[in-house]
C-alpha positions in Angstrom: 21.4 -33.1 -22.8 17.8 -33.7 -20.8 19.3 -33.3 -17.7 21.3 -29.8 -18.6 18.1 -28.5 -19.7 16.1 -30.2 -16.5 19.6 -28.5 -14.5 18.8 -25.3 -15.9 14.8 -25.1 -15.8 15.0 -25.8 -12.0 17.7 -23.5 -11.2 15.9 -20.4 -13.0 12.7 -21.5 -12.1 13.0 -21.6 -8.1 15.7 -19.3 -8.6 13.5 -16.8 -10.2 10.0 -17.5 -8.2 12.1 -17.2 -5.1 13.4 -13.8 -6.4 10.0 -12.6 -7.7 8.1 -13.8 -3.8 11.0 -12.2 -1.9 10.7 -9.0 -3.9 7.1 -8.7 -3.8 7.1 -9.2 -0.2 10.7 -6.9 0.5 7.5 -3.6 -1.2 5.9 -4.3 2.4 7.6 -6.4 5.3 4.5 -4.6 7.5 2.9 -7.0 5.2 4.7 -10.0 6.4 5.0 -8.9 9.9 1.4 -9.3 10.5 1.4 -12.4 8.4 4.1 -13.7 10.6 1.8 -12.4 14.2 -1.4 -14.5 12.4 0.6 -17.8 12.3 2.3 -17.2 15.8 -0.9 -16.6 17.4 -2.4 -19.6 15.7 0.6 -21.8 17.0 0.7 -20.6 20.5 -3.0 -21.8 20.4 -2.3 -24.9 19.0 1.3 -26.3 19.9 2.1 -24.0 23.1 2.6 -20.5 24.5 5.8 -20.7 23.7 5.3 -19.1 20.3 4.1 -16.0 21.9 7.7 -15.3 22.6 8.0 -14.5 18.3 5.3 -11.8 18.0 6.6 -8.9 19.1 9.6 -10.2 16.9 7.8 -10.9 13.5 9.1 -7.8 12.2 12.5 -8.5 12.3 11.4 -12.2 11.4 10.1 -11.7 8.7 12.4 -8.7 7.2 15.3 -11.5 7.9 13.5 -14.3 5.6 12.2 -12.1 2.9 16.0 -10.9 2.3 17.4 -14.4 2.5 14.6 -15.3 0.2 16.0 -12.7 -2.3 19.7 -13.9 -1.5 18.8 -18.1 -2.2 17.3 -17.2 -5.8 20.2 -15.2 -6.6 22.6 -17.9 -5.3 20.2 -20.2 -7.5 20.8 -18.4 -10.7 24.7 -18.0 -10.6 25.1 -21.6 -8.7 26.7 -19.7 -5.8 28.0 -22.2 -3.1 25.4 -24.8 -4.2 25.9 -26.8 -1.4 25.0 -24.9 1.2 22.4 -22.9 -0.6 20.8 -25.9 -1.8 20.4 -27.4 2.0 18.7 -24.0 2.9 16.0 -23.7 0.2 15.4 -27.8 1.0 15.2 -27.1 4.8 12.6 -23.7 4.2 10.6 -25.8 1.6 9.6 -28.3 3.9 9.2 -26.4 6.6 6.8 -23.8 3.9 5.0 -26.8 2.2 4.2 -27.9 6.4 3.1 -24.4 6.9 0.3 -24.5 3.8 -0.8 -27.8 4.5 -1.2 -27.0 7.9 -3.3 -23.6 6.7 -5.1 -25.2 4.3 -6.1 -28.9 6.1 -7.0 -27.5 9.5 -8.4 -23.6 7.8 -6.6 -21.7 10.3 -4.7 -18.5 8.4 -6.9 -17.8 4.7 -4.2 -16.3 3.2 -0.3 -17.2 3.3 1.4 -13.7 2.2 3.1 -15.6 -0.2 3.1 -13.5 -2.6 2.0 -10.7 -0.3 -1.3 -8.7 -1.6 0.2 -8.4 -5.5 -1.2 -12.3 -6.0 -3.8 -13.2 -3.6 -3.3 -17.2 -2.7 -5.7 -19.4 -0.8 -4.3 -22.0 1.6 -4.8 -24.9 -0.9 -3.2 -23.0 -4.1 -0.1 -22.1 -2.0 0.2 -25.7 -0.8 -0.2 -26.9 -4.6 2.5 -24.5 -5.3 4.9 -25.6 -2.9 4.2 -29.0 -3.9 5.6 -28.4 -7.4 8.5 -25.9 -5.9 10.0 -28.6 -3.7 10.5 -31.4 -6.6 12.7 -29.0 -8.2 14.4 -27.8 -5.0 14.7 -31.5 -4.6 15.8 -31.8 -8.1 18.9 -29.1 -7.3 19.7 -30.7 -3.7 20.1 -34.5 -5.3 22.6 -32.7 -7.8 24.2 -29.9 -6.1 27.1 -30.9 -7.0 27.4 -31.2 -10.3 26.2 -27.2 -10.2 29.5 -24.8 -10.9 29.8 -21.4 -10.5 28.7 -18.9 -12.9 31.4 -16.8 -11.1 34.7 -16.9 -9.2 34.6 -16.7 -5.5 35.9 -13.3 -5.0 33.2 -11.9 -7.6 30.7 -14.4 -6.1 30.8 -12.8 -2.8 30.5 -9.3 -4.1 27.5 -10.2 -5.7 25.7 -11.9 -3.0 27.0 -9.7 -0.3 25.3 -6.4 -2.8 22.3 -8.1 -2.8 21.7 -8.7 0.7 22.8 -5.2 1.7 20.4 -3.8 -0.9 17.9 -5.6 -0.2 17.7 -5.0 3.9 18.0 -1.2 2.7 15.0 -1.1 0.1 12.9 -3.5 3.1 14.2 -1.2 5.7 12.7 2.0 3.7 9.5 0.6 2.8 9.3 0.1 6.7 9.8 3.4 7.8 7.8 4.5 4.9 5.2 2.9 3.3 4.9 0.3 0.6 6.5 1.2 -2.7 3.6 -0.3 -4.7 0.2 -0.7 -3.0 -1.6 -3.8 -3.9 -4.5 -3.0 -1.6 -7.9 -2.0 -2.4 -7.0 1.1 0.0 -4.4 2.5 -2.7 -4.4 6.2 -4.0 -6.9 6.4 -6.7 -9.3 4.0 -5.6 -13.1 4.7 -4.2 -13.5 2.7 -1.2 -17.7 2.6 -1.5 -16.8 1.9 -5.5 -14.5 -1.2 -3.8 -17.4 -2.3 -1.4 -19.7 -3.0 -4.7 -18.7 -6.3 -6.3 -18.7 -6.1 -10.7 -21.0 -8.9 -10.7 -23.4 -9.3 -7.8 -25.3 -12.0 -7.2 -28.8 -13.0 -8.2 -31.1 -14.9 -6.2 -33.8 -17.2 -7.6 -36.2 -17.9 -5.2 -38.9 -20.7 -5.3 -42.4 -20.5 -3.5 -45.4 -22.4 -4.0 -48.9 -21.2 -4.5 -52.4 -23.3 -5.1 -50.4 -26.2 -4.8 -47.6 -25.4 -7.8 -44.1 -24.4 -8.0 -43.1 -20.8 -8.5 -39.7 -19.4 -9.1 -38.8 -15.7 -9.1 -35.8 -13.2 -9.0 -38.4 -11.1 -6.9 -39.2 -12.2 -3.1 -43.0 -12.7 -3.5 -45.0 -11.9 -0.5 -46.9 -14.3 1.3 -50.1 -11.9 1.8 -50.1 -12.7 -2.0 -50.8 -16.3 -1.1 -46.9 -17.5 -2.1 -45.2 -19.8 0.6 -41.3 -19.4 0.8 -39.5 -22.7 0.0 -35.8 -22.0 -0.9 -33.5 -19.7 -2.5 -30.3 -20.0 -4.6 -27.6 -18.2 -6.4 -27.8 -18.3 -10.3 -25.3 -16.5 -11.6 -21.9 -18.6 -11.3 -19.6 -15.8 -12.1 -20.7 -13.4 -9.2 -18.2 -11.8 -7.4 -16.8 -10.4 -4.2 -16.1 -7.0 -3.6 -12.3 -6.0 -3.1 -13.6 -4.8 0.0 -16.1 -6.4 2.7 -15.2 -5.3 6.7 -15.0 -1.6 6.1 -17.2 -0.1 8.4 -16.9 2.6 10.8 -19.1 3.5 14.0 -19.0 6.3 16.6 -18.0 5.7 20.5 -22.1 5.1 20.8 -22.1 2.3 18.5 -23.8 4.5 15.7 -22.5 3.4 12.1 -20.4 6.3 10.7 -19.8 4.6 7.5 -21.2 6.3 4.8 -20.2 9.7 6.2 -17.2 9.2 5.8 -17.3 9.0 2.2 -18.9 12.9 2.4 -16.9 15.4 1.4 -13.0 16.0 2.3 -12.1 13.1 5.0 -8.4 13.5 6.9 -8.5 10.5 8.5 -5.5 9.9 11.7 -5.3 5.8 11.7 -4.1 4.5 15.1 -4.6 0.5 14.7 -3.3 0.5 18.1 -2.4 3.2 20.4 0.1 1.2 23.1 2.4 0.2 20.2 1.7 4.0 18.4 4.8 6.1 17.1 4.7 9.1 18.8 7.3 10.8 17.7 6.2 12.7 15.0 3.1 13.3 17.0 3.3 17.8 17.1 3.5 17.4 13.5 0.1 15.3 13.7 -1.7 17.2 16.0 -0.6 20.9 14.1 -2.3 19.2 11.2 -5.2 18.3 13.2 -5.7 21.7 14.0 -4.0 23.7 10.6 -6.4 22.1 7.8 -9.6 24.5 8.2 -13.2 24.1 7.9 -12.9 23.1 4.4 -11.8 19.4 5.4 -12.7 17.1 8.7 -10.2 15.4 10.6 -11.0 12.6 12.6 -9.3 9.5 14.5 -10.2 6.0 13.2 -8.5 3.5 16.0 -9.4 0.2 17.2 -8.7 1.0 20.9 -10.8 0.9 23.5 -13.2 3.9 24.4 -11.9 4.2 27.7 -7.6 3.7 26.1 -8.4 6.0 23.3 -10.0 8.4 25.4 -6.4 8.8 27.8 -4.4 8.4 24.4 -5.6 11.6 23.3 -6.1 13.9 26.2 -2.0 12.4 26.8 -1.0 13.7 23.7 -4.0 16.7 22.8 -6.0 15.4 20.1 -8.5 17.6 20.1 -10.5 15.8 17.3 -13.5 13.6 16.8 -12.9 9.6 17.0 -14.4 6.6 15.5 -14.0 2.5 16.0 -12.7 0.2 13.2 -11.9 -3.3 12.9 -7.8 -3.4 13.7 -7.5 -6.1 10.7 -9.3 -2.9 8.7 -7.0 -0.2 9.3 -3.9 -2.1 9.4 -4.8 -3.4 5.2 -5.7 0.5 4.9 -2.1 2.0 5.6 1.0 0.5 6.7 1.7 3.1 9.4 0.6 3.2 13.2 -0.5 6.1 13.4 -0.7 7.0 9.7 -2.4 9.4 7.6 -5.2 9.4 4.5 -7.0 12.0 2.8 -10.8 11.3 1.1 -12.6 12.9 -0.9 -15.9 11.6 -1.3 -14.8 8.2 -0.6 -11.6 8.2 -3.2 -8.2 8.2 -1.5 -6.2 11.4 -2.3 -3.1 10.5 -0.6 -1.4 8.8 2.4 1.1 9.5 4.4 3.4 7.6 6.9 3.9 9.0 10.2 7.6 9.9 9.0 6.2 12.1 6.0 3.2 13.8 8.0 2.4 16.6 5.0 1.6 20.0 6.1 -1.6 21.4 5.8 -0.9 23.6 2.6 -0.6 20.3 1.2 -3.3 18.1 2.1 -5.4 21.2 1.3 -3.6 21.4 -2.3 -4.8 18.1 -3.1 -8.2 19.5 -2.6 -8.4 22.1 -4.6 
């Protein structure tokens, strides 16, 4: 009787956590893509160039792994060829649990994606949680064969063979579209200066000394006033960071741009990197570049170089201002190379992949 119900808890449970991570990351393979980039730069560095040859794969990569990650907790659930499936989830757990220890020991990529923005891990909690994973991947391996299937083998196949075709669909749209659900501090309806504020900033307590005794103050006390700075500290244990922390925005001078940005109606053009840019849907850009009026300012945010944005644009007739952003920065902004946001007064209106560029009737609905 213990080990049915032992047999069943570790069937649904990886089945179902490998469902729930493969869905979460199947709302934005973009997501995983640049994941996948981080760790393949950070092993080209550390175990050879030879990695290098994966990057301008990741996307594929990682659309391929998210799917069979969906497919293996299925195939969990209804015991579906529990042999083979079983060798697969072992072989990916180790090679997983090597992959956070390897993050978390040595520091090298803060986050792992695996559970994409929805549940934000760092290195050691996703290495904790592959820990306890494996012992019940383990647990189904040692006994894969006492597993039967929930269904016959013609039904079986129907099931698993749906699920894999739906799934490269839904992951294939969210691609050439953008994320179904935004988990980003970027999403429609959120201020980005509100985001850059954390709810509980932190207090300093500073200590000085004066005459020879020991003074402590939230205040910085000036030395003119006789006080000698000794030390300073944060009090308040629950102080938090703000969702966001890098946004920042300058013009080709170097001038910061930031807070103007957040003034008034904002169309913002993201292109996070102009050599890999989509141009195809780039008349439809540039008429809405030039069709939105005086009541709303478009302008470029890329993190090209002066000199490559400056031949990007006269190539292709973007007759608009343009600013520098961190590429990290506009790729957690929209999913899209180039893609499209609207602000007003630093809340996001809308955003648009480069396959859905709006018209300018609309962007200037949303306005008004």
């Amino acid at each position: 009787m213990l080990n049915k119900i032992i047999d069943v808890f570790s069937r649904v449970f990886v089945g179902g956590l490998f469902i729930f991570s493969g869905l979460i990351k199947l709302n934005d393979p973009i997501g995983t893509k640049i994941k996948l980039q981080e760790y393949f730069d950070v092993f080209a560095t550390d175990f050879g160039s030879f990695f290098e040859v994966f990057i301008p794969f990741a996307l594929p990569i990682g659309l391929f792994l998210i799917v069979l990650e969906v497919v293996l907790g299925v195939a969990a659930l209804i015991n579906y060829k529990m042999g083979k499936a079983t060798w697969i989830l072992l072989v990916l757990m180790v090679f997983f649990t090597f992959l956070t220890f390897y993050s978390a020991y040595f520091n090298k990529v803060t986050d792992c994606g695996c559970f994409g923005d929805a549940i934000p891990l760092t290195p050691w909690q996703s290495f904790y949680k592959d820990l306890i994973l494996i012992v019940f991947v383990l647990h189904l391996f040692w006994h894969r064969r006492r597993f039967e299937p929930m269904l016959r083998t013609r039904p079986g196949h129907f099931v698993i063979g749906g699920v894999t075709v739906i799934s490269f669909i839904v992951g294939i749209y969210a691609i050439q579209h953008l994320p179904y659900i935004d988990f980003r501090p970027y999403k429609i309806g959120n201020s980005i200066p509100a985001e850059m504020i954390a709810d509980e900033p932190p207090i300093l307590e500073y200590v000085f000394t004066k005459d020879g005794e020991t003074v402590t103050s939230q205040k910085y006390l000036m030395p003119d006033e006789g006080y000698e700075y000794v030390s300073s500290s944060i009090v308040n244990e629950k102080a938090s960071t703000p969702a966001i922390t890098d946004y920042q925005v300058v013009d080709p001078d170097g001038n910061d741009y930031t807070q103007e940005t957040f003034q008034g109606a904002k169309l913002l053009f993201i292109f996070y990197d102009t050599k890999k840019a989509d141009t195809y849907e780039i008349d439809e850009i540039r008429a809405l570049m030039d069709g939105v009026g005086n009541q709303i300012t478009p302008l470029v945010l890329t993190s090209a170089g002066i000199s490559e944005f400056e031949t990007f644009r006269h190539q292709h007739q973007l007759a608009v201002e343009y600013y520098l952003a961190d590429a990290t920065v506009l790729k957690a902004m929209i999913r899209s190379n180039p893609g499209v946001m609207l602000l007003k007064d630093g809340i996001v209106l809308g955003k648009w992949h480069n396959n859905d560029v709006p018209s300018a009737d609309e962007i200037k609905a949303l306005i008004n």
